[in-house]
N, C-alpha and C positions, 0 to 999 in steps of 0.2 A: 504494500500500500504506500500511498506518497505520505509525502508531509505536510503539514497543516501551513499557509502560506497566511501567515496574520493580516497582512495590509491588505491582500486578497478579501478575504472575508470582510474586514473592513469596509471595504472599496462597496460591496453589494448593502453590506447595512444603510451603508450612507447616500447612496443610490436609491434603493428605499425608500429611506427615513425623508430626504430631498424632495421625493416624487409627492410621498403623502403628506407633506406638511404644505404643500398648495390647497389645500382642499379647505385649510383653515379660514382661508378669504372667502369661500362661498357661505360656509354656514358658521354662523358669529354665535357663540353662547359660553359666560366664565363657569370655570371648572369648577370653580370652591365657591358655588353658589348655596352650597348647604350649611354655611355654618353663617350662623344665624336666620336662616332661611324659614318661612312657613308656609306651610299648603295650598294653597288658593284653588279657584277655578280654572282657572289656566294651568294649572302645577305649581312647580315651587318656585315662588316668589323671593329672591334675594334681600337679607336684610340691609338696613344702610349704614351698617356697619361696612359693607362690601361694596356702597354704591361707588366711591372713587375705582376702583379696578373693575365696576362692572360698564362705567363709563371709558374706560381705557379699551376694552376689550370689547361692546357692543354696539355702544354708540358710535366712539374714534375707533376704528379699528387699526389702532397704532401695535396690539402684541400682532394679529395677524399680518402687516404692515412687514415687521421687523423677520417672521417666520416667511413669508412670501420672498424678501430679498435674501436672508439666509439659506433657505429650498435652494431658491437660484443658484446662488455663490456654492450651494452646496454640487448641485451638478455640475457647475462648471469648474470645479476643484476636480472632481471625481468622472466627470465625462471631459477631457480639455479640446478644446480648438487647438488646429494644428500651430498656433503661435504660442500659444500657453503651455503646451508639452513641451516638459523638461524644461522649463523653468526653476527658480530657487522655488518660490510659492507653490508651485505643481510637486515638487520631490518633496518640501517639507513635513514630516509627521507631526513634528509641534505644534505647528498651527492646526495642523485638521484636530490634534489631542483639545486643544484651547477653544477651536473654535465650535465644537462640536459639542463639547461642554458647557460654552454662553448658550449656544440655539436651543439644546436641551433644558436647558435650566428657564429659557426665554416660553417653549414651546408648551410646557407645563402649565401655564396659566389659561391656556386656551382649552375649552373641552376636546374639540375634535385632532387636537397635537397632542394628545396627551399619550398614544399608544406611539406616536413617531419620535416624544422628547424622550419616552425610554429607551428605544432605540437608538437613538443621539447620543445619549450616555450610555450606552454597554460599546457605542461605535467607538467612542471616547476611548473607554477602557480598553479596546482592542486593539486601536493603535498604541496604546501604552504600552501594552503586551509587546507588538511587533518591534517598537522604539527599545523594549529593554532586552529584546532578542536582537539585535542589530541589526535589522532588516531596515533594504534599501529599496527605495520606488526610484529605480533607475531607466532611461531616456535612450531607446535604439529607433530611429526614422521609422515611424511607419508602426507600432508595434510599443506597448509596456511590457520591461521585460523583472525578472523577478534577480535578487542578490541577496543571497543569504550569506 
């Protein structure tokens, strides 16, 4: 059998996680509408204790906003245009560890990110993984090729 390629696996969680975090621009509703929350006719009604972030998130759609241009940034990290392969920013894992962990931690606050900001973060952890096994996201024309 082969070996488990970190940044590989990687590479599809965030691909993923990228794809499904667009989805948070079409349907607007905050995750942690239950604490303080009560029953209504409509369902559950957010307390105002939570009305600042339910204004951030329903009204301004500034978290889906931020998860829409991160998605982006995210496939085009992990899908590159032929100018952006093999780049510093395209090889780096630090940045995908850091940035994967703002979007996750961003993605969270939205109901419909909430299965992709987990994703985000285990994506996080697995380029940690590959970053502390020394693995490289190295640049052959035409082709990403693997360097362990």
């Amino acid at each position: 059998m082969g070996k488990l390629i970190w940044h590989q696996w990687g590479r599809l969680l965030a691909i993923t996680s990228g794809v499904s975090s667009l989805w948070a621009f079409l349907y607007r509703k905050f995750f942690w509408d239950m604490i303080g929350g009560t029953l209504g006719p409509t369902g559950l009604i957010p307390g105002q204790n939570t009305q600042p972030l339910v204004n951030l998130v329903v009204n301004i759609p500034l978290f889906q906003s931020f998860t829409l241009v991160l998605g982006l940034f995210t496939l085009v990290l992990e899908l590159p245009l032929p100018h952006i392969e093999g780049t510093a920013i395209h090889r780096s894992i630090i940045l995908r560890v850091v940035l994967y962990f703002i979007t996750g931690f961003i993605g969270i606050m939205v109901y419909q990110t909430v299965d992709c900001a987990i994703y985000y973060i285990i994506t996080s952890g697995v380029y940690a993984v590959a970053m502390s096994k020394g693995e490289l996201i190295s640049f052959e024309p035409g082709r990403m090729t693997d360097e362990i």
